[in-house]
DRENMAR-738637 format. One record per residue (C-alpha): z, y negated, x negated; residue in one letter. Coordinates in nm, 2 decimals, padded with zeros to 4 digits, always signed. Layout:
R      c3      c2      c1  res
R       Z       Y       X    A
...
! end
This chain:
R      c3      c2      c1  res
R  -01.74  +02.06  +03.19    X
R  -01.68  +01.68  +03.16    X
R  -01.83  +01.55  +02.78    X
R  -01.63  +01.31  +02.55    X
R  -01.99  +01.12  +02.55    X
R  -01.99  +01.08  +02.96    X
R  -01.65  +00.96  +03.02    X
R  -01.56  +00.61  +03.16    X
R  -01.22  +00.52  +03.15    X
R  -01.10  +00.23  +03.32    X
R  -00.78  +00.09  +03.14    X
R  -00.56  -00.12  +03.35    X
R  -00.28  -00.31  +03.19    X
R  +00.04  -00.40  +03.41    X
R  +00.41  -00.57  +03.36    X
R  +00.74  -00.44  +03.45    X
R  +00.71  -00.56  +03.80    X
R  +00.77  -00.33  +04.09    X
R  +00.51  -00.47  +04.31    X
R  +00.20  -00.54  +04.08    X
R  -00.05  -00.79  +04.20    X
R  -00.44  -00.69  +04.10    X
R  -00.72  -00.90  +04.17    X
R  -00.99  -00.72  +04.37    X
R  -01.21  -00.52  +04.12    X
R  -00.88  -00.34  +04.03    X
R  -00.75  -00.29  +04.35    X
R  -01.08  -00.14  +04.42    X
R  -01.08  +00.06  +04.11    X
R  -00.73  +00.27  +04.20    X
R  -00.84  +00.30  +04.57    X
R  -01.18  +00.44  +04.47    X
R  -01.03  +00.65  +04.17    X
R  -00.90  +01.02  +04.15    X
R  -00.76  +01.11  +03.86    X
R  -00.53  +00.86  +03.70    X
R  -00.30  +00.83  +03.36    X
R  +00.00  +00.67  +03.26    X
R  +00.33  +00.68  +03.08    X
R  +00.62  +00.78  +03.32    X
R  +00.77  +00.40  +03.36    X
R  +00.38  +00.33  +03.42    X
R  +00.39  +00.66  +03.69    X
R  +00.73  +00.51  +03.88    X
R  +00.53  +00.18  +03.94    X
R  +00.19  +00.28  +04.04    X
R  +00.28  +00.58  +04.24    X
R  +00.26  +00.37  +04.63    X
R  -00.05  +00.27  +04.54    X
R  -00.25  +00.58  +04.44    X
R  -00.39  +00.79  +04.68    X
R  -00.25  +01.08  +04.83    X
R  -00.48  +01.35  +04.66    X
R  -00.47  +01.16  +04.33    X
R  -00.43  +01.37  +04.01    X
R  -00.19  +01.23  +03.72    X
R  -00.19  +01.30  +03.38    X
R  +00.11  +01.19  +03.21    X
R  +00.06  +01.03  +02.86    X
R  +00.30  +01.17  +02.58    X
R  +00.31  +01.30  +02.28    X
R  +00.13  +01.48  +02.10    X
R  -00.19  +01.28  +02.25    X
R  -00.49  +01.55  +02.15    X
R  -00.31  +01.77  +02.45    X
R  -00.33  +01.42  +02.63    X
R  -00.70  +01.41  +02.54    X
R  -00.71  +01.81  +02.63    X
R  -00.65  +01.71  +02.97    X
R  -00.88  +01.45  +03.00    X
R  -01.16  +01.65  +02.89    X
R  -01.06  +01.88  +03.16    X
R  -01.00  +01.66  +03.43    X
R  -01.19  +01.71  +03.74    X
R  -01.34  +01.35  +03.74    X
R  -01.55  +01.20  +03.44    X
R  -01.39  +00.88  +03.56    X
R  -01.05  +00.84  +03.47    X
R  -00.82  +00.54  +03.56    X
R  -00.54  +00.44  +03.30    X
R  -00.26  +00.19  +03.36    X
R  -00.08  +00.04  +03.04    X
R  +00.17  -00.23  +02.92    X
R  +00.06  -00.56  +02.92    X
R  -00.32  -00.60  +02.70    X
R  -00.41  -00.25  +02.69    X
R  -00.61  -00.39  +02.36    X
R  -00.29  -00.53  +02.21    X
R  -00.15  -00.24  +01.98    X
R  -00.22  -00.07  +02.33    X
R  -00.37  +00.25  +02.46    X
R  -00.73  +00.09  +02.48    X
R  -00.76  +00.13  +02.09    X
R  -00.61  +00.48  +02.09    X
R  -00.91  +00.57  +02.36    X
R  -01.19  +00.42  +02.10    X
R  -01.05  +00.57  +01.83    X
R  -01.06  +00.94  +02.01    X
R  -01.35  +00.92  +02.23    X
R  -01.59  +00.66  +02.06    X
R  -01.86  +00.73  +02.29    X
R  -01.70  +00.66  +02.60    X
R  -01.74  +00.41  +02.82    X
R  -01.46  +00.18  +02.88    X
R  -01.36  -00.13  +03.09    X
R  -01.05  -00.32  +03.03    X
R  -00.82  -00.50  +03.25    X
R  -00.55  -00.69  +03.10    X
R  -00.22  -00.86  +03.18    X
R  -00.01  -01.10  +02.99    X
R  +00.15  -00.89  +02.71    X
R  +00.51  -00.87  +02.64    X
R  +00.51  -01.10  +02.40    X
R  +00.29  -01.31  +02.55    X
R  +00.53  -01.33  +02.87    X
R  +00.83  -01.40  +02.65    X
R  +00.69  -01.71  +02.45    X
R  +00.61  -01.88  +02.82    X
R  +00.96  -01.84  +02.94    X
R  +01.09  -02.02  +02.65    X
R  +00.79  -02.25  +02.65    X
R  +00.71  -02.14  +02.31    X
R  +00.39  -02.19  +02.15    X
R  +00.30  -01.88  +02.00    X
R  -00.06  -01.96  +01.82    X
R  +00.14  -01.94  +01.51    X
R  +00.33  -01.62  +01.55    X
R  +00.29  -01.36  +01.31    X
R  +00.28  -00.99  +01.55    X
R  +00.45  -00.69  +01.36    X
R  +00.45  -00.34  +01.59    X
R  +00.74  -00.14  +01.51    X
R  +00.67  +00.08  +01.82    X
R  +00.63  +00.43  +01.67    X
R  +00.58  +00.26  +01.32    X
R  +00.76  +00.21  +01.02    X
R  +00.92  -00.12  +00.86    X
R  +00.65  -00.22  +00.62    X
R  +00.47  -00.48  +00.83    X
R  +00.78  -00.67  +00.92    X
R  +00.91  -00.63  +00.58    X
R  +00.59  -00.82  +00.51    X
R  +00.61  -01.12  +00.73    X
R  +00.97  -01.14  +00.63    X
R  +00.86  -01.15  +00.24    X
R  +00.59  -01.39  +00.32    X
R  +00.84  -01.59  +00.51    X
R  +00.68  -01.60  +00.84    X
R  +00.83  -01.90  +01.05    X
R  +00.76  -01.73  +01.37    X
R  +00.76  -01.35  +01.38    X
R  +00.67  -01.15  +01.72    X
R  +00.78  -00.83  +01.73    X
R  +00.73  -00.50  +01.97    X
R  +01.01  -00.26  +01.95    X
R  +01.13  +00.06  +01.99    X
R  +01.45  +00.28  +02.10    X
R  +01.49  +00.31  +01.67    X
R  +01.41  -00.02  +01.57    X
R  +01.60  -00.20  +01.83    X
R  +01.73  -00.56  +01.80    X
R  +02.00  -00.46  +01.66    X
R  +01.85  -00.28  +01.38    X
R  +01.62  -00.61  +01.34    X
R  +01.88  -00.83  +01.24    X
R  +02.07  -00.58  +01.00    X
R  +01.79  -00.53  +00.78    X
R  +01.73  -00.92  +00.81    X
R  +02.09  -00.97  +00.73    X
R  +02.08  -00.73  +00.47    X
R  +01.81  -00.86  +00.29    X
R  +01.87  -01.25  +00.28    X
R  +01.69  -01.37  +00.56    X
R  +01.95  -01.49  +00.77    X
R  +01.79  -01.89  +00.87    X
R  +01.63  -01.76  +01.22    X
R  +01.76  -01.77  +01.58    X
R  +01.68  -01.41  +01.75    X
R  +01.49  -01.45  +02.14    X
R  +01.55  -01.08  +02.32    X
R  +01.32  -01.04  +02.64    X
R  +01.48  -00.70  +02.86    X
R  +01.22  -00.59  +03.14    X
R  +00.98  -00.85  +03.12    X
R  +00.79  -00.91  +03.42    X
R  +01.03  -00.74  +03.68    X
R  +01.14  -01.00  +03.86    X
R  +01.49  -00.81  +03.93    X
R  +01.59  -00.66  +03.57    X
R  +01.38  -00.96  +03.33    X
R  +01.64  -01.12  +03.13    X
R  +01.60  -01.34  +02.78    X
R  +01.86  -01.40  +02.52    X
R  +01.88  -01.63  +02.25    X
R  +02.10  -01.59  +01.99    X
R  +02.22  -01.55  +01.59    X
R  +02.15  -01.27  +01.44    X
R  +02.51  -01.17  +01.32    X
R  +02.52  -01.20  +01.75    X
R  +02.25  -00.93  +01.74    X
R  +02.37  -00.66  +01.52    X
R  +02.70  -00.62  +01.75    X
R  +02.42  -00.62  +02.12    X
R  +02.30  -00.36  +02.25    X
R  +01.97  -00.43  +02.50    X
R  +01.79  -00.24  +02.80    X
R  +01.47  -00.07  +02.69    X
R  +01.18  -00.17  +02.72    X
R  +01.22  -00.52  +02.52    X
R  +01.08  -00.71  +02.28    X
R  +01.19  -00.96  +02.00    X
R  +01.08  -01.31  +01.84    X
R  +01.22  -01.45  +01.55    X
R  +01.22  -01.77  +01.45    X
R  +01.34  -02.01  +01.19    X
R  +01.33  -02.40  +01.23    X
R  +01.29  -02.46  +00.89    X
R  +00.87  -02.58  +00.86    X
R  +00.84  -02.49  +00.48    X
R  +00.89  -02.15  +00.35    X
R  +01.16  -02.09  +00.11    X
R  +01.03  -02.17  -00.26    X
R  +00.96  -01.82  -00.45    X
R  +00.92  -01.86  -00.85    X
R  +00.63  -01.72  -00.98    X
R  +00.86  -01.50  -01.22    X
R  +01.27  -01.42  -01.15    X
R  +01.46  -01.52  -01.40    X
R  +01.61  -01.22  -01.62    X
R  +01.99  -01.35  -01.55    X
R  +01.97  -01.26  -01.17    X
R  +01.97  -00.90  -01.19    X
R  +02.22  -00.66  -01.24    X
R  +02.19  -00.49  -01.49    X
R  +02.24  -00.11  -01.63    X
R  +02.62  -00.09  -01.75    X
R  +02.58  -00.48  -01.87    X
R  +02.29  -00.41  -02.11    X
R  +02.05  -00.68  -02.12    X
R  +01.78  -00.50  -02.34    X
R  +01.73  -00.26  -02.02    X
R  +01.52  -00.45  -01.85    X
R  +01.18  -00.55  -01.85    X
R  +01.18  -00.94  -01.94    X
R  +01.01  -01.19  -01.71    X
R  +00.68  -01.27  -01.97    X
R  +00.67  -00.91  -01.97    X
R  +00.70  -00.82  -01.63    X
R  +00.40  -01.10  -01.52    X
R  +00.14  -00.95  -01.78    X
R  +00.25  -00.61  -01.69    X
R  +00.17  -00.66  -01.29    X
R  -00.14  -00.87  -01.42    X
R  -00.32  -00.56  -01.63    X
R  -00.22  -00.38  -01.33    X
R  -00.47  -00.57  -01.12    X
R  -00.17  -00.55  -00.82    X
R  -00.39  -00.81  -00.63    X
R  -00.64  -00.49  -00.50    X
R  -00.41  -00.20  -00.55    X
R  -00.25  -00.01  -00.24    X
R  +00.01  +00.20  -00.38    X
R  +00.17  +00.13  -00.66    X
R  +00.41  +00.39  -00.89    X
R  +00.67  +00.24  -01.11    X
R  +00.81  +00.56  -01.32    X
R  +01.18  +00.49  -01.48    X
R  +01.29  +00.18  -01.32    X
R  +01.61  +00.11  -01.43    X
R  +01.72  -00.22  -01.25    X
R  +01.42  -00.22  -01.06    X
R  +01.30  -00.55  -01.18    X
R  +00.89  -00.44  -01.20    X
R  +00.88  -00.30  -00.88    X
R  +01.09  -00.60  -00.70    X
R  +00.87  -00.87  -00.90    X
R  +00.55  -00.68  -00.75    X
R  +00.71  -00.63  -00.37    X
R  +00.77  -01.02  -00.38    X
R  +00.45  -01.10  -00.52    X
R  +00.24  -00.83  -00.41    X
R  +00.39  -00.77  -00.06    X
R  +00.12  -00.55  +00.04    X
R  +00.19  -00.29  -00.14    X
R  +00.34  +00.04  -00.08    X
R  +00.55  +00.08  -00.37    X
R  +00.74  +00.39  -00.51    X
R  +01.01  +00.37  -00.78    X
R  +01.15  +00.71  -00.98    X
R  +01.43  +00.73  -01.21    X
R  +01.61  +00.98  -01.40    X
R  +01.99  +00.83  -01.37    X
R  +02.15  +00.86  -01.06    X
R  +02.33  +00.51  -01.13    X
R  +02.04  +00.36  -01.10    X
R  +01.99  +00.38  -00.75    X
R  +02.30  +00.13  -00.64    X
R  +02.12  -00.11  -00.90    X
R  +01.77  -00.13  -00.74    X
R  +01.92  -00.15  -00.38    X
R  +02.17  -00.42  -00.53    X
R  +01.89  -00.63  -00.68    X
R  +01.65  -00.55  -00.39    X
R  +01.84  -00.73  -00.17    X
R  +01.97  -00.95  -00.39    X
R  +01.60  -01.11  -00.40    X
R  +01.52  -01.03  -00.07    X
R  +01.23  -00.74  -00.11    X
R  +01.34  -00.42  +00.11    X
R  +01.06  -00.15  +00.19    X
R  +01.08  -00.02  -00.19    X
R  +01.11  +00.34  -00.18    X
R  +01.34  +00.51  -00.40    X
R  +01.29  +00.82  -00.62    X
R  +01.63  +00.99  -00.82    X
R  +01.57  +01.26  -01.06    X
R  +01.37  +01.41  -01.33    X
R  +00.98  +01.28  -01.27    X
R  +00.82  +01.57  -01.40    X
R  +01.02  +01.83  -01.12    X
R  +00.90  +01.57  -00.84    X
R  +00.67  +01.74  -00.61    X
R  +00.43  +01.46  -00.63    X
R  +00.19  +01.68  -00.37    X
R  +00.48  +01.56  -00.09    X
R  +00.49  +01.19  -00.18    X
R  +00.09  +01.10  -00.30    X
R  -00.05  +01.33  +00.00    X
R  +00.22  +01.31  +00.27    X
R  +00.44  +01.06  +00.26    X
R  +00.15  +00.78  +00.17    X
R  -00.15  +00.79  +00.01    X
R  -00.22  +00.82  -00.36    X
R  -00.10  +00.59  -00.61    X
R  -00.40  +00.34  -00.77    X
R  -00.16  +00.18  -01.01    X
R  +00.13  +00.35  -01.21    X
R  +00.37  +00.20  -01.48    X
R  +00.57  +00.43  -01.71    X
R  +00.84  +00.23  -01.78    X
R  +01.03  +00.54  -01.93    X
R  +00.89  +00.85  -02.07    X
R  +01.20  +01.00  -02.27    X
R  +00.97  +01.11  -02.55    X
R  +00.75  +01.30  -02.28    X
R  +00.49  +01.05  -02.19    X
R  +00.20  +01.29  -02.25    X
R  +00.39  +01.52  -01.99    X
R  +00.41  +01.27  -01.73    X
R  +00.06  +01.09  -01.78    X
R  -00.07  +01.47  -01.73    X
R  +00.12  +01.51  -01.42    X
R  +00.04  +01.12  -01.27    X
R  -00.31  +01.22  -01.31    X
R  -00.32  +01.52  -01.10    X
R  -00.25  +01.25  -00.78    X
R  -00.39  +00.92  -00.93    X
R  -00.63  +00.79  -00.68    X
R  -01.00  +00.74  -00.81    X
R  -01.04  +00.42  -01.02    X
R  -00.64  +00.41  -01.06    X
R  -00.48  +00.26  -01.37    X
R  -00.18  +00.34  -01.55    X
R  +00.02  +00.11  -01.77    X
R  +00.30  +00.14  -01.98    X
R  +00.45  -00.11  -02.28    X
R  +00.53  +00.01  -02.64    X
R  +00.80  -00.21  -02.82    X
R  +00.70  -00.25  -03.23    X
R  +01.10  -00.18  -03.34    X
R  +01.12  -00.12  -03.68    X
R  +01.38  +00.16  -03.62    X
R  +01.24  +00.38  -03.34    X
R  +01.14  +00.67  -03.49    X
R  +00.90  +00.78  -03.22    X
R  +00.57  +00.54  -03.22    X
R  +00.53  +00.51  -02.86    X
R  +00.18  +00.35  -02.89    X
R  +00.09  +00.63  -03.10    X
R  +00.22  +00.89  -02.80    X
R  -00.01  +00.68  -02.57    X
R  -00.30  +00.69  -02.78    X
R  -00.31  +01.09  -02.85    X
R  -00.22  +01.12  -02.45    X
R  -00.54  +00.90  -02.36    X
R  -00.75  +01.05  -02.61    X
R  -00.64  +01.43  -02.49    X
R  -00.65  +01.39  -02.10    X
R  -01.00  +01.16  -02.14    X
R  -00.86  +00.83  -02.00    X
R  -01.04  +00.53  -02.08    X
R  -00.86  +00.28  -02.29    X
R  -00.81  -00.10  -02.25    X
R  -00.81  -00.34  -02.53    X
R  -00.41  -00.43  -02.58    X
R  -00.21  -00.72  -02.51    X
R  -00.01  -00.79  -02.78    X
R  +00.30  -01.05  -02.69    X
R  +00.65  -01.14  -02.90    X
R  +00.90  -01.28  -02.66    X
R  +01.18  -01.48  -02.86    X
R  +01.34  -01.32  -03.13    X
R  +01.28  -00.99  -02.97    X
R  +01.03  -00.69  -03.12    X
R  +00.67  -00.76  -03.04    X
R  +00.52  -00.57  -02.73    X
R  +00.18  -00.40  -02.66    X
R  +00.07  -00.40  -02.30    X
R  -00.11  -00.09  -02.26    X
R  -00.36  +00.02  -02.01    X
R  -00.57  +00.30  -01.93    X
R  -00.76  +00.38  -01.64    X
R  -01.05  +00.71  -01.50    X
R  -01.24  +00.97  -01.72    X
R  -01.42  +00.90  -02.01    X
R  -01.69  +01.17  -01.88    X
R  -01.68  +01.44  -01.65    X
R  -01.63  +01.66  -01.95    X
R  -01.32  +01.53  -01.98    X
R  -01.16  +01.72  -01.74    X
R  -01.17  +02.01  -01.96    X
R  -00.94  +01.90  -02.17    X
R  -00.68  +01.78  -01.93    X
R  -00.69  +02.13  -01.77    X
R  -00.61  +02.23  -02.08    X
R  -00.35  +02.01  -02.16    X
R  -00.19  +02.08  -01.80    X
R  -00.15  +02.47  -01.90    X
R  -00.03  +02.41  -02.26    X
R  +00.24  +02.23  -02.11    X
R  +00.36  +02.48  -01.80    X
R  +00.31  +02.81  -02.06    X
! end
């Protein structure tokens, strides 16, 4: 039985084109091979030129059956054709990643990418490359935040063109001309479009093809440090529902957003914490919860109002959330967490938040000094710290015009390991 630790695999990267050229050592390494590995469109192309007892192993999904067969294969040395650089979000990286110890021997071609920028005799040393191939938008939501002048961009049969342009549309960034390339390489199907993006959304294009995006304009687009208050929409008109701008700043700063990876913001309202970090902070994964329902058309309104998409959006009560599904499955664990809302049950949810907080996480939350409230919030936060063991920063202490002074509070780990005791405790006090 083959070993992981013997295996050589020879990855060869081609175009679309029917008729491949390969200099020598590859053409000597598929008429010397025997058991060979491709996707189907790969299969279609290479199938003249393989040898008449040659055994083919088709890559799909899920790949550990892939990685079954080569295990299995009746030759340690297996020969695998990819698109383009098998090394550029390509099929070289899945092989280190899975077999580590094998040996392996690349041979690439121009990538798709790569062959679109020299039709259009674009430089591309300054193009920012997002993968959306089997990936999510966060990447591209980052290049588009960071206001990328040039954005390369492989594709998928979900995040088409098409789909590209919408969410650019959607979210304010509308100053770029759109470059499709259909069937690159293939001298018969190749074809590359340029056009607006409102053109896009209404296109439909031939799979496999890729996108650039680019904008003319040589500076990005100025982003204040700090949106001003009077640009968001608010809860039913109510200006004191939202976190002000001062505030916001010192809140992301105790939060230390600048090393953080996830990042909680529990009852957002109009959303204007987590849209200050996602502009700032574009790094982050980001998760907002709120109680109201209404609150969801404000967040996505304000969202794209200031042009930050990839927040992801939470409705209901906090403490029923099955926090096991979003910390563990959908991303991984928060490191920073701001209660923006506790409905007089902040001892509740900072129990719960630390049953998924990340070691060396932080949670924040701000306590207004109103003469009127009857419930002390700082004093909640003080008896919840003190009975879960959390370790408490000094306050920041700030009075924003002639509104009611505001602690920044912060607390972060376990005083001692002892101190899980009583936040078991404190866990079954409050489910009994």
């Amino acid at each position: 039985m083959t070993t992981f630790a013997r295996m050589k695999f020879i990855v060869i990267g081609i175009t679309d084109n029917p008729t491949p050229f390969f200099p020598p050592e590859v053409q000597e390494a598929v008429s010397s091979g025997s058991v060979f590995s491709g996707g189907k469109r790969h299969h279609e192309i290479m199938a003249p030129l393989l040898p008449a007892d040659a055994e083919w192993i088709d890559i799909t999904v899920p790949l550990d059956a892939v990685f079954e067969q080569y295990k299995h294969a009746r030759c340690k040395s297996i020969v695998v054709f990819a698109s383009g650089d098998p090394l550029f979000f390509g099929f070289a990286n899945t092989i280190r990643r899975k077999m580590p110890d094998a040996e392996l021997a690349v041979y690439p071609a121009f990538n798709s990418l790569q062959t679109m920028a020299h039709r259009l005799l674009m430089p591309y040393h300054d193009m920012r490359i997002v993968s959306l191939t089997g990936r999510p938008w966060p990447e591209f939501d980052r290049a588009l935040i960071g206001r990328e002048g040039k954005i390369g961009i492989l594709t998928d049969r979900e995040h088409t063109p098409a789909a590209i342009a919408w969410r650019m549309l959607d979210y304010g960034y509308d100053g770029y001309t759109m470059y499709v390339g259909e069937h690159l390489g293939n001298p018969l199907k190749e074809k590359v479009t340029t056009l607006t993006l409102e053109e896009a959304v209404e296109r439909q294009f031939a799979h496999p093809n890729c996108v650039i995006v680019s904008t003319e304009s040589r500076c990005p687009e100025y982003k204040p440090f700090g949106i001003a208050d009077a640009s968001f929409a608010l809860l039913d008109g109510r200006e004191k529902m939202i976190t002000k701008m001062p505030i916001r700043l010192l809140t992301l700063q105790a939060l230390d957003l600048a090393r953080r990876h996830v990042f909680w913001d529990i009852g957002f309202c109009t959303g204007s914490v987590s849209i200050e970090a996602r502009l700032l902070f574009p790094h982050l994964e980001i998760h907002a919860f709120e109680i109201r329902p209404e609150c969801e058309a404000i967040i996505c309104e304000n969202a794209r109002r200031h042009g930050a998409p990839g927040i992801n959006v939470h409705i209901g009560d906090f403490l029923d959330a099955d926090l096991s599904l979003i910390a563990h499955h959908l991303s991984p664990a928060p490191d920073a967490v701001f209660i923006g809302g506790h409905g007089g049950r902040l001892k509740e949810i900072m129990a719960k938040v630390l049953t998924v907080l990340a070691p060396g996480g932080v949670i924040v939350m701000n306590s207004v000094k109103a003469p009127l409230v009857k419930t002390d919030s700082h004093q909640l936060w003080d008896e919840a710290c003190q009975e879960l063991g959390l370790c408490q920063a000094p306050p920041t202490r700030i009075l924003v015009n002639d509104n009611h002074p505001i602690e920044i509070l912060k607390a972060s780990g376990h005083q001692s390991s002892k101190s899980l005791s009583p936040l078991h405790s404190f866990l079954q006090s409050t489910t009994t």
